[in-house]
Structures are given as C-alpha cells and as structure tokens.
N, C-alpha and C positions, 0 to 999 in steps of 0.2 A: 504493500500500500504506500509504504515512504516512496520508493522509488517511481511509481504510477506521479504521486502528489511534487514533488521533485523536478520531475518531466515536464510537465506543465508550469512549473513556476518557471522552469529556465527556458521554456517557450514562449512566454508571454511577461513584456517588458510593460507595468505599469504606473506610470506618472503622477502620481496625485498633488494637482499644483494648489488646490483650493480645497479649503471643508465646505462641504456638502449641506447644505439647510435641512430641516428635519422638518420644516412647514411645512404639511400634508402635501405632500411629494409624490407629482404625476408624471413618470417616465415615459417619453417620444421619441421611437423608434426609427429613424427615416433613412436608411442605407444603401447604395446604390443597388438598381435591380432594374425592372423591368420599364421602361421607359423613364427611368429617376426621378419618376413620381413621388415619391417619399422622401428621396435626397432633397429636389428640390422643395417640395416645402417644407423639412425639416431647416435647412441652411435659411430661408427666408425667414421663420421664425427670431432664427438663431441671430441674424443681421438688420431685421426691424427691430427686434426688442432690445439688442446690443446686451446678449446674455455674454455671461463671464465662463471661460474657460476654465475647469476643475479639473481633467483629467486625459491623461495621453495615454493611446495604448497602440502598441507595434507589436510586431509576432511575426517568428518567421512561416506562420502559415498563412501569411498574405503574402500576394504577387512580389515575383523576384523579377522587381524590378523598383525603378526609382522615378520620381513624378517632379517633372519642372513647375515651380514657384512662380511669382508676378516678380522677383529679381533677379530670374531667367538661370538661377540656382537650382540643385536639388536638394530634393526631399523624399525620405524612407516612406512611404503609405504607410498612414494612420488611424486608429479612430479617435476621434475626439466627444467628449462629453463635456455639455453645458450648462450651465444653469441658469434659470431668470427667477427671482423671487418679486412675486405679484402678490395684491393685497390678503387673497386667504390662502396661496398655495405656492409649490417653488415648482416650476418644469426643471425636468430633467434631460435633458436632448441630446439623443445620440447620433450624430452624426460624423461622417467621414468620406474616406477616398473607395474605402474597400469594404467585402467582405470576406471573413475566412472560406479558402479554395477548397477543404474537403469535409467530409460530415464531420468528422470526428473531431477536428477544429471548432465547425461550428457547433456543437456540443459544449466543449467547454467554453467557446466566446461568449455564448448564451447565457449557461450559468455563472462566468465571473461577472455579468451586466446585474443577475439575479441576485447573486453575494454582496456587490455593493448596495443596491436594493433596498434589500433586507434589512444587510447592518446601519442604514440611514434612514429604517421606519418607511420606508417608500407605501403608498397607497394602493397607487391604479398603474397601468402599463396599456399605453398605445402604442401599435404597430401603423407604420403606414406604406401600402404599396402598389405596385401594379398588377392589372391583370391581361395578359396580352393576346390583341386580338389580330388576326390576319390582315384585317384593312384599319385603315385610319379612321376610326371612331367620326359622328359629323357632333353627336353629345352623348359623352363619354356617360354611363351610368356609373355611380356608387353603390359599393356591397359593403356590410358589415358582416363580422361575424366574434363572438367570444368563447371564454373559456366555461362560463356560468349562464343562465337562464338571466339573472338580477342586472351583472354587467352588462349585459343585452340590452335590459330595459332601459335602464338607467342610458343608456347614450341611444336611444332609440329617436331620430329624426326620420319627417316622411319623405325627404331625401335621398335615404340609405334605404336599400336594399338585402334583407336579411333573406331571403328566398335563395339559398346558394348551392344547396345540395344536387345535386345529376346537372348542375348548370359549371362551378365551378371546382376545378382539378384543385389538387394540394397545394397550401400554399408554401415555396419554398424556401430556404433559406431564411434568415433573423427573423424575420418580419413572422414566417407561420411560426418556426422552432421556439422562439423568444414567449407567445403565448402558452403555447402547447408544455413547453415546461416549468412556465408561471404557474399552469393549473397545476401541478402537483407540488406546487409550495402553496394554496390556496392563493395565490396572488391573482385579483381581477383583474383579466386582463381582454381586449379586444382588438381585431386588426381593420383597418380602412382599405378597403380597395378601390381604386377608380381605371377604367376601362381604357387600355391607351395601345398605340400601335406596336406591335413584337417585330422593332426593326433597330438594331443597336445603335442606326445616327437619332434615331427618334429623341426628341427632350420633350417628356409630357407638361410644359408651360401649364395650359389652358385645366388638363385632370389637376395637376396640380393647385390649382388657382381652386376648384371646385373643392377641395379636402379644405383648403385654409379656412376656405368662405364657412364652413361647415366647424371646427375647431374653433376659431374666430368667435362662432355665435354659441357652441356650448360651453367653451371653455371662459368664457369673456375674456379676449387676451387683446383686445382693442387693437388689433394691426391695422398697418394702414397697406391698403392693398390697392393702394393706388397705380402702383408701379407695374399691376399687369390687370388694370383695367377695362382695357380695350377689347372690347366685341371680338375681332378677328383677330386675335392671337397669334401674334409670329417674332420671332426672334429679331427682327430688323426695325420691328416699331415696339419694339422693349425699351425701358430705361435702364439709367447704368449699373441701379443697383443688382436688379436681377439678371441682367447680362453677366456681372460678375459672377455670381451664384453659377451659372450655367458656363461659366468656365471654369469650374470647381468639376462638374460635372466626370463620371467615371462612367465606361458600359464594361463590362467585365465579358458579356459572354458575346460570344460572337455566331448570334443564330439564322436559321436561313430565315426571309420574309414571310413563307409560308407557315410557319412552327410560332405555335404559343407556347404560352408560358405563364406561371403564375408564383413566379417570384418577388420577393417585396424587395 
C-alpha cells in the first residue's frame, strides 16, 4: 500500500499557493474536452470575477509536451485551481491546459480534486461539458444530469434537459469520473452538458455562452457577459477578453468529423 501511495505522490506535483475558504464551497469543473465548452466558461468565470489563484498541479500523466505563453516562452501543462469568495459562498474552479491521458490517471486526478474537497468542507460539485454532435448544432440544447434525485432538483431549470438516458452515451473523462466518484463520498454532485460540434478546431463560444447564462442566474455570480453578447456568434466579432480565453484554448483528441463524443 506505501508503495501504491508513494507512486502517486511522486507522480503528481502539487502547489498550494493560497488557503482555500471554507465558505460553503461550490466546486466548477471546466477542463478541456469536447468542443471546450466547459474550459471556456470555466476561464470566463475565472477572468470576469478576477478569482485568485490557490493551487498548481503538473503530472507526468499529462501531455509530453510543452505549451507557448503570451511571452512566447514555455510552459509544463497545468491544472490550475481558483477561487472567488462571493457574498454567501467561495467557487472553486478548476481549470487548465489538460486533462490526464489515461484512466488510471484520471482516477487519481479525480480523487486528489475530491481530497482537497473534502478536507476544505466543500459542499456541491459542478461539472461542465460537451456533448458532440456530427453537424454544427443551429441551438445547441442543454442536458443535466446528477449523482442524487435532490441535486437534481435543487438545480432543476426549464432550460436543462434531464431526459438523457438511450439519448446520451457516457460521459467521459473529469467532467463524468469527477461526479461519479463524488457519489461514493456522498458528495452532491451534477454535470452541464451543452450540444456542440465533434470537430477539434470547433470552440463552442455560443454552448458556452448558454451554461454561463444558466450559472449566472442560479448561482447569482452577476457576470457580465457582455463580451459575447452578440446574436451570431463568431470568433472575429469577439472582444478581447474572450479572445484571450480562447487562446488558452487546448483540443487534446484528435477525432474524425463524423464520430461523437461525450467528453467534458
């Protein structure tokens, strides 16, 4: 068992630059996947509410390889975790470059997300991500789904779409794994899905833009979401901030146009 517990700590390099708030503390999931519907609104969050940086994490079970900076420098792929403390509750937000490459990674990536969690009193846990479809969505639908009957209810808008079963396949990577092994800490947890194209230049702006709107009003996190306003949606009548954001941007898998997927 030492040696199992050993392996894992020398595999996984983690930073804790900040203490963690214990104010009813709701974890946000948003890692790159399926059209980086979750990445980007997770980073948008993270760059409207100007949350503070707590925590780094590296591992060499993410991509060998290294990611050019805005000082045309490199950088080791990261996840990074943030925090905003709002008047009754602190987000928690995971965001990053990558996700761990093989299951067994993402096992433990999942549970060290759980562990910190836990030992900071965490509450709720949102996942947020894509669900991919062959053609390019004209309005993209929103799905939910949880780990309990109550979480369900409790974030139940007539928005989202709980109807999932023989409609949508497994959800992969962080975004499914991350709830799925929340229910067996009883940790409530539930994942966003929004409907977006399965093609790796795709950037789902607009699905994205729909989760905020949706977060936004249950969570009251007052963004201003101005910056992707616009009816018809496209990356060339973006402002700078979310241009930014979406050169952050990461597509990891490299799938053909025809093949879905329902990775978060």
């Amino acid at each position: 068992m030492a040696n199992i517990e050993e392996s894992i700590k020398n595999k996984w390099q983690i930073n804790q630059l900040k203490k963690i708030s214990r104010n009813n503390l709701i974890m946000i999931e948003g890692l790159p996947g399926m059209g980086n519907v979750g990445k980007i609104a997770t980073d948008y969050i993270i760059e409207t509410l100007k949350a503070e940086k707590v925590i780094e994490i590296y591992s060499h079970s993410f991509p060998h390889c290294v990611l050019i900076n805005e000082d045309n420098l490199v950088d080791l792929p990261r996840v990074e975790i943030y925090q905003k403390q709002l008047k009754n509750k602190t987000l928690l937000l995971i965001a990053g470059d990558v996700q761990p490459l093989d299951e067994a990674s993402c096992y433990e990536f999942c549970n060290i997300l759980l562990d910190t969690f836990q030992k900071n009193k965490g509450k709720e846990i949102i996942t947020l991500g894509g669900i991919g479809q062959p053609e390019l969505p004209k309005n993209p639908k929103l799905y939910y789904t949880g780990n309990n009957k109550n979480v369900v209810k409790k974030y139940y808008s007539s928005i989202l779409n709980n109807d999932l079963y023989g409609v949508i396949g497994p959800i992969m990577g962080v975004s499914g794994l991350l709830i799925g092994l929340a229910k067996t800490r009883k940790i409530p947890a539930i994942s966003i899905l929004a409907e977006t194209y399965a093609h790796p230049t795709h950037a789902g702006i607009k699905e994205a833009k729909q989760i905020l709107e949706y977060l936004n009003e249950k969570l009251s996190l007052k963004l201003d979401l101005s910056q992707i306003e616009d009816e018809d949606i496209t990356e060339e009548n973006l402002k700078k901030p979310i241009k930014n954001i979406l050169k952050k941007s990461l597509i990891l898998k490299n799938k053909k146009a025809n093949e879905t997927d329902y990775i978060g």
